[in-house]
Residue frames relative to the residue before (quaternion, step in Angstrom):
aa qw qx qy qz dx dy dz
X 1.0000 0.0000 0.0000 0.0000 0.00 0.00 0.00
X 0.2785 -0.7980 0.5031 0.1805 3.69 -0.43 1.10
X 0.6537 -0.4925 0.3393 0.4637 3.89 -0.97 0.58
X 0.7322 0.4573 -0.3692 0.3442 3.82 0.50 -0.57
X 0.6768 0.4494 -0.3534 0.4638 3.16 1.66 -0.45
X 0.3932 0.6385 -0.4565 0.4789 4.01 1.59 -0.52
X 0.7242 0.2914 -0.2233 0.5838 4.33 0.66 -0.87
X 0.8084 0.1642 -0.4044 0.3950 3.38 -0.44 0.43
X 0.3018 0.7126 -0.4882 0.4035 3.78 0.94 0.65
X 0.4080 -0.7197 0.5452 0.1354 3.51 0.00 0.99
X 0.7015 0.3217 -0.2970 0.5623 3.78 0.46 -1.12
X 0.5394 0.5429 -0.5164 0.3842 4.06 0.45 -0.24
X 0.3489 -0.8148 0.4213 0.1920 3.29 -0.96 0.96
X 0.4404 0.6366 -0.4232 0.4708 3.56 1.87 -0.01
X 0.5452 0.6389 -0.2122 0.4995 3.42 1.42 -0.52
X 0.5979 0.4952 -0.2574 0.5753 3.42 0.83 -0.57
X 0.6352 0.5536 -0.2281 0.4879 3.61 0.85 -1.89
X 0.8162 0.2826 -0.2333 0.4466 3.43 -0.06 -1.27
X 0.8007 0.2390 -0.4027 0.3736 4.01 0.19 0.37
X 0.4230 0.5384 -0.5441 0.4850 3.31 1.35 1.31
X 0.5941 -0.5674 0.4593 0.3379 3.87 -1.42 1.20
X 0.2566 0.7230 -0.6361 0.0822 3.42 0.07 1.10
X 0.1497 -0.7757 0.5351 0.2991 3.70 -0.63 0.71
X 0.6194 -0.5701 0.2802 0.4613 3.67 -1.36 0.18
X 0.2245 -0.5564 0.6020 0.5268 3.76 -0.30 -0.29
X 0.4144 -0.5916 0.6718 0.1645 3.15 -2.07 0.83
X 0.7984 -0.3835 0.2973 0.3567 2.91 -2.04 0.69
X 0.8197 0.0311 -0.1629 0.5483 3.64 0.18 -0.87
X 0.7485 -0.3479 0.3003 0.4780 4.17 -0.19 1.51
X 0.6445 0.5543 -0.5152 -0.1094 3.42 0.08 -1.18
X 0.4752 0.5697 -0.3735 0.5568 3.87 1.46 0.62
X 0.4446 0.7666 -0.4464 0.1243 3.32 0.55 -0.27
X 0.7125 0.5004 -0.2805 0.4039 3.52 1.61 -0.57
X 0.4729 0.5422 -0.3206 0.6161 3.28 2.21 0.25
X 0.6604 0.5288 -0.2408 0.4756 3.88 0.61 -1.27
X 0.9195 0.1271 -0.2061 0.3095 3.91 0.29 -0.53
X 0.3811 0.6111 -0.4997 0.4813 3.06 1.04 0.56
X 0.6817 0.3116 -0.2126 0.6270 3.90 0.79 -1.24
X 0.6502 0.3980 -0.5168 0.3895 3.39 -0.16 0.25
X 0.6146 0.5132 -0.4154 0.4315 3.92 0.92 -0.83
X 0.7266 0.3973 -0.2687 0.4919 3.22 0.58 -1.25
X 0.4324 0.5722 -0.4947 0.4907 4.05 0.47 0.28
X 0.6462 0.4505 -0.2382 0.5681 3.53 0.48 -2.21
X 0.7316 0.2848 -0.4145 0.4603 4.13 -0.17 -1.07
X 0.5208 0.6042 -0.5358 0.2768 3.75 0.17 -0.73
X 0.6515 0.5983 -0.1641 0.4367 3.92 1.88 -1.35
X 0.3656 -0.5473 0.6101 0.4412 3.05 0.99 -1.41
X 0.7649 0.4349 -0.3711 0.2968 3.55 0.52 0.46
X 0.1878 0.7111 -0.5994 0.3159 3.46 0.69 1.22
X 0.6371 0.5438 -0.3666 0.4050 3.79 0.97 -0.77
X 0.4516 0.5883 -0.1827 0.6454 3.71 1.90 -0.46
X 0.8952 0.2262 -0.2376 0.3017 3.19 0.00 -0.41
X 0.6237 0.3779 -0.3345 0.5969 3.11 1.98 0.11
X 0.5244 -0.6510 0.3648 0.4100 3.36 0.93 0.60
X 0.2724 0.7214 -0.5636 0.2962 4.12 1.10 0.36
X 0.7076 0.3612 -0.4341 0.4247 4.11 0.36 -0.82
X 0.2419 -0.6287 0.7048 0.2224 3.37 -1.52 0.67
X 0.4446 -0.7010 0.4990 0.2489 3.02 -1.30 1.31
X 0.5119 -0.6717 0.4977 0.1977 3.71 -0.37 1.33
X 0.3573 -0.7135 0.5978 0.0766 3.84 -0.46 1.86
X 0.5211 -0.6208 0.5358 0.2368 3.45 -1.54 0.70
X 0.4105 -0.7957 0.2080 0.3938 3.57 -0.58 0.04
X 0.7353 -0.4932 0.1854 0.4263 3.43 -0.58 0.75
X 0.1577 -0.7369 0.6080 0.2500 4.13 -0.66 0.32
X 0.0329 0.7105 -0.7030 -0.0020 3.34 -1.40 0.36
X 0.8650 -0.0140 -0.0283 0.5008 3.53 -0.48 1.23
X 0.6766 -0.4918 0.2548 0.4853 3.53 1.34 0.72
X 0.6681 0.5315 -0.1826 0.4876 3.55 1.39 0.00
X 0.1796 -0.8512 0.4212 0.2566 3.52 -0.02 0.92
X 0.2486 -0.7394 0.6154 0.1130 3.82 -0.50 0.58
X 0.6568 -0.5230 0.5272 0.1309 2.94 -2.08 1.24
X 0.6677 -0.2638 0.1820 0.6719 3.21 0.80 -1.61
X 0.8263 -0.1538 -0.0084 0.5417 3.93 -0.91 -0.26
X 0.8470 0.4446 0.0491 0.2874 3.22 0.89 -1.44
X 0.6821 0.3816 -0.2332 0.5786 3.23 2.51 -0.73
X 0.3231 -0.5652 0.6541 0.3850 3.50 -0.83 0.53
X 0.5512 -0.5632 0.5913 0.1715 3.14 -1.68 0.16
X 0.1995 -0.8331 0.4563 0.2408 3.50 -0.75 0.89
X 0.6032 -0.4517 0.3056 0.5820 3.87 -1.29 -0.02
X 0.6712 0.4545 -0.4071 0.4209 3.73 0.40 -0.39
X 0.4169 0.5171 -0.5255 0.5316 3.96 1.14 -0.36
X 0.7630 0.5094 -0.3083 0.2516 3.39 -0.09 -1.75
X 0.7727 0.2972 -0.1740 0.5332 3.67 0.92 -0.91
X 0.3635 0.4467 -0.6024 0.5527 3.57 0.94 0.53
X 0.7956 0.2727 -0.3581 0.4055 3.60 -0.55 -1.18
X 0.5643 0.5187 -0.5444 0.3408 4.22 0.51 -0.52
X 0.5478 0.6594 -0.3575 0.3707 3.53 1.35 -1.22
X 0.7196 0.5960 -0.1009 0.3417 3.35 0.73 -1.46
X 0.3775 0.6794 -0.2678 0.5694 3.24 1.83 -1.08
X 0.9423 0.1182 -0.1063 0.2945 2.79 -0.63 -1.97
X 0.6829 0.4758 -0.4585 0.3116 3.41 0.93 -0.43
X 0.6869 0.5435 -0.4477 0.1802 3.70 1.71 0.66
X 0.4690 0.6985 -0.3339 0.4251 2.96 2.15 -0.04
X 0.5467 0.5992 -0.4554 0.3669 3.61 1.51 -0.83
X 0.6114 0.7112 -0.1325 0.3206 3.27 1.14 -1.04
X 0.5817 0.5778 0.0154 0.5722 3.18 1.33 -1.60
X 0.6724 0.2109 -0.1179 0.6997 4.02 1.35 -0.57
X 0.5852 0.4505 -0.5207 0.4283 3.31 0.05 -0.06
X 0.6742 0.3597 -0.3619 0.5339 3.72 0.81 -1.09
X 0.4234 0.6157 -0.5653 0.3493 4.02 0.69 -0.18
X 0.7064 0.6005 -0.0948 0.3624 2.96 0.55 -1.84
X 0.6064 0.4512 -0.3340 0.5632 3.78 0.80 -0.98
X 0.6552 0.5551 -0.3094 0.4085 3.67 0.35 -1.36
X 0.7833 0.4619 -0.1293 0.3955 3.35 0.28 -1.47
X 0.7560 0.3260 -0.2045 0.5295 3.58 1.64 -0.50
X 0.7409 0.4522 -0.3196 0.3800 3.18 1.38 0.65
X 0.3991 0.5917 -0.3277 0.6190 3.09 2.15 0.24
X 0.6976 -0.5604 0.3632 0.2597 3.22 -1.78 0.75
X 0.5299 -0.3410 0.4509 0.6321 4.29 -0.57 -0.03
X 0.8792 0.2123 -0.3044 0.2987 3.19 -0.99 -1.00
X 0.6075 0.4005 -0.4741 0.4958 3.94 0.41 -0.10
X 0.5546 0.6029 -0.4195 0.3910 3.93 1.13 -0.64
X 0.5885 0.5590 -0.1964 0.5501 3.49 1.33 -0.90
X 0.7957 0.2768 -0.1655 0.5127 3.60 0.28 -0.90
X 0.8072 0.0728 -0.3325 0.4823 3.53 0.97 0.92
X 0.2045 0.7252 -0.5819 0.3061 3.29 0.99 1.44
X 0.7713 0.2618 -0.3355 0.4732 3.90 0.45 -0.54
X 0.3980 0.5527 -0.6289 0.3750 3.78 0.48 0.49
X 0.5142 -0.7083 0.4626 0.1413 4.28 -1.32 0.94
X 0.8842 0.1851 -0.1613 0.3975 3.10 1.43 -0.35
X 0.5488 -0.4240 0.3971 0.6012 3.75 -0.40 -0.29
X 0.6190 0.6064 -0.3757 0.3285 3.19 0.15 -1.48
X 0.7244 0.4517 -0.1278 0.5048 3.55 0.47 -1.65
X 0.5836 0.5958 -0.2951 0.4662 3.51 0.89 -0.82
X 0.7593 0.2284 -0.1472 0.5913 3.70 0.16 -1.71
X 0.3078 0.6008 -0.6021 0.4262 4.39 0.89 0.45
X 0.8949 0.2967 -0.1202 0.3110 3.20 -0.06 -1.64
X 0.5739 0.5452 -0.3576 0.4955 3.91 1.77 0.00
X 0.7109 0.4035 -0.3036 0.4896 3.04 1.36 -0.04
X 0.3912 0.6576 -0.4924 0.4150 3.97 1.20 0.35
Protein backbone atom coordinates (compact mmCIF):
# COMPACT_ATOMS: atom_id res chain seq x y z
CA UNK A 1 0.00 0.00 0.00
CA UNK A 2 1.81 3.25 -1.10
CA UNK A 3 1.64 6.50 1.31
CA UNK A 4 -0.96 8.25 -1.01
CA UNK A 5 -3.08 5.36 -0.76
CA UNK A 6 -2.37 4.85 3.49
CA UNK A 7 -4.15 8.95 3.34
CA UNK A 8 -6.98 8.69 1.40
CA UNK A 9 -8.21 5.24 2.85
CA UNK A 10 -11.29 6.16 4.57
CA UNK A 11 -10.97 3.13 7.11
CA UNK A 12 -7.24 4.56 8.01
CA UNK A 13 -7.54 6.35 11.07
CA UNK A 14 -4.68 9.05 10.26
CA UNK A 15 -7.28 9.78 7.67
CA UNK A 16 -9.96 10.46 9.91
CA UNK A 17 -7.21 12.60 12.18
CA UNK A 18 -5.97 14.68 9.43
CA UNK A 19 -9.50 16.04 8.04
CA UNK A 20 -10.58 16.92 11.58
CA UNK A 21 -9.79 20.99 12.67
CA UNK A 22 -6.99 19.95 14.67
CA UNK A 23 -4.65 22.93 15.22
CA UNK A 24 -0.86 22.28 15.96
CA UNK A 25 -0.02 23.02 19.58
CA UNK A 26 2.82 25.65 19.47
CA UNK A 27 6.15 25.71 20.86
CA UNK A 28 5.28 27.56 24.01
CA UNK A 29 1.15 26.06 24.65
CA UNK A 30 0.03 29.40 23.81
CA UNK A 31 -3.14 27.31 22.06
CA UNK A 32 -3.36 24.87 24.39
CA UNK A 33 -6.99 25.85 25.44
CA UNK A 34 -7.96 25.25 21.63
CA UNK A 35 -5.35 22.13 20.91
CA UNK A 36 -6.50 19.74 23.85
CA UNK A 37 -9.76 19.55 24.13
CA UNK A 38 -9.95 18.69 20.06
CA UNK A 39 -7.30 16.57 20.12
CA UNK A 40 -8.84 14.23 23.13
CA UNK A 41 -11.98 14.02 21.58
CA UNK A 42 -10.21 13.10 18.00
CA UNK A 43 -7.88 10.33 20.11
CA UNK A 44 -11.54 9.18 21.98
CA UNK A 45 -13.46 9.46 18.68
CA UNK A 46 -10.42 6.13 18.07
CA UNK A 47 -10.53 4.55 21.20
CA UNK A 48 -7.40 5.98 22.32
CA UNK A 49 -7.87 8.09 25.37
CA UNK A 50 -7.23 4.78 27.49
CA UNK A 51 -3.47 5.26 25.71
CA UNK A 52 -3.08 8.38 26.35
CA UNK A 53 -3.74 8.31 29.98
CA UNK A 54 -1.73 5.44 30.41
CA UNK A 55 -5.22 3.40 31.79
CA UNK A 56 -4.61 0.32 28.99
CA UNK A 57 -2.41 -2.40 30.38
CA UNK A 58 -0.32 -3.61 27.78
CA UNK A 59 -1.64 -7.34 27.74
CA UNK A 60 1.73 -9.80 28.73
CA UNK A 61 2.43 -12.88 26.53
CA UNK A 62 2.09 -16.09 28.16
CA UNK A 63 4.59 -17.40 30.32
CA UNK A 64 6.94 -20.54 28.83
CA UNK A 65 8.05 -23.26 30.97
CA UNK A 66 9.96 -26.06 29.30
CA UNK A 67 9.30 -24.77 25.74
CA UNK A 68 5.55 -24.73 26.42
CA UNK A 69 3.61 -21.72 27.05
CA UNK A 70 1.19 -22.14 30.07
CA UNK A 71 -2.12 -20.55 31.09
CA UNK A 72 -1.26 -20.75 34.67
CA UNK A 73 0.99 -23.41 36.71
CA UNK A 74 -0.94 -26.29 35.62
CA UNK A 75 -2.60 -25.26 31.95
CA UNK A 76 -0.59 -25.46 28.93
CA UNK A 77 -1.85 -23.02 26.66
CA UNK A 78 -3.66 -23.81 23.54
CA UNK A 79 -2.90 -22.71 19.69
CA UNK A 80 -6.11 -20.72 19.83
CA UNK A 81 -5.03 -19.30 23.57
CA UNK A 82 -1.73 -18.47 21.85
CA UNK A 83 -3.27 -16.39 18.93
CA UNK A 84 -6.01 -14.87 20.94
CA UNK A 85 -3.41 -13.31 23.27
CA UNK A 86 -0.77 -12.57 19.98
CA UNK A 87 -4.08 -10.84 18.63
CA UNK A 88 -4.36 -8.88 21.78
CA UNK A 89 -0.60 -7.95 21.77
CA UNK A 90 -0.70 -6.61 18.56
CA UNK A 91 -3.90 -5.06 18.29
CA UNK A 92 -2.46 -3.26 21.72
CA UNK A 93 0.70 -1.91 20.45
CA UNK A 94 -1.16 -0.92 17.05
CA UNK A 95 -3.06 1.17 19.30
CA UNK A 96 -0.35 2.46 21.63
CA UNK A 97 1.42 4.09 18.09
CA UNK A 98 -1.25 5.17 16.45
CA UNK A 99 -1.83 7.62 19.51
CA UNK A 100 2.19 8.18 19.16
CA UNK A 101 1.59 9.17 15.82
CA UNK A 102 -1.56 11.54 16.38
CA UNK A 103 0.49 13.35 19.20
CA UNK A 104 3.62 13.66 17.34
CA UNK A 105 1.65 14.97 14.15
CA UNK A 106 -0.15 17.46 15.89
CA UNK A 107 2.49 19.19 17.94
CA UNK A 108 4.93 21.71 16.58
CA UNK A 109 8.68 20.35 14.92
CA UNK A 110 10.54 21.21 17.74
CA UNK A 111 8.28 19.75 20.65
CA UNK A 112 7.84 16.72 17.86
CA UNK A 113 11.63 16.37 18.37
CA UNK A 114 11.79 16.77 22.06
CA UNK A 115 9.27 14.00 22.54
CA UNK A 116 10.15 11.56 19.86
CA UNK A 117 12.28 9.11 22.13
CA UNK A 118 9.80 8.95 25.06
CA UNK A 119 7.73 4.92 24.44
CA UNK A 120 4.56 6.02 25.20
CA UNK A 121 1.68 8.39 24.61
CA UNK A 122 1.05 8.74 28.06
CA UNK A 123 4.75 9.99 28.61
CA UNK A 124 4.62 11.74 25.33
CA UNK A 125 1.27 14.02 25.83
CA UNK A 126 2.98 14.30 29.98
CA UNK A 127 5.63 16.34 28.65
CA UNK A 128 3.29 18.56 25.82
CA UNK A 129 1.44 19.40 28.45
CA UNK A 130 4.34 20.81 31.09
Amino acid sequence: MSPDTIMTDPSNPLTTFQSLAIPKLRDDGSNWADYEPRAKKAMGSKGLIGHLEGRIIPPQPYPMVKGIYMINDKEPATEDDIEEKEMKIQEYEQKQFLTQSFILSTVSPRLSQKILHLSTAKDMWNEVTE
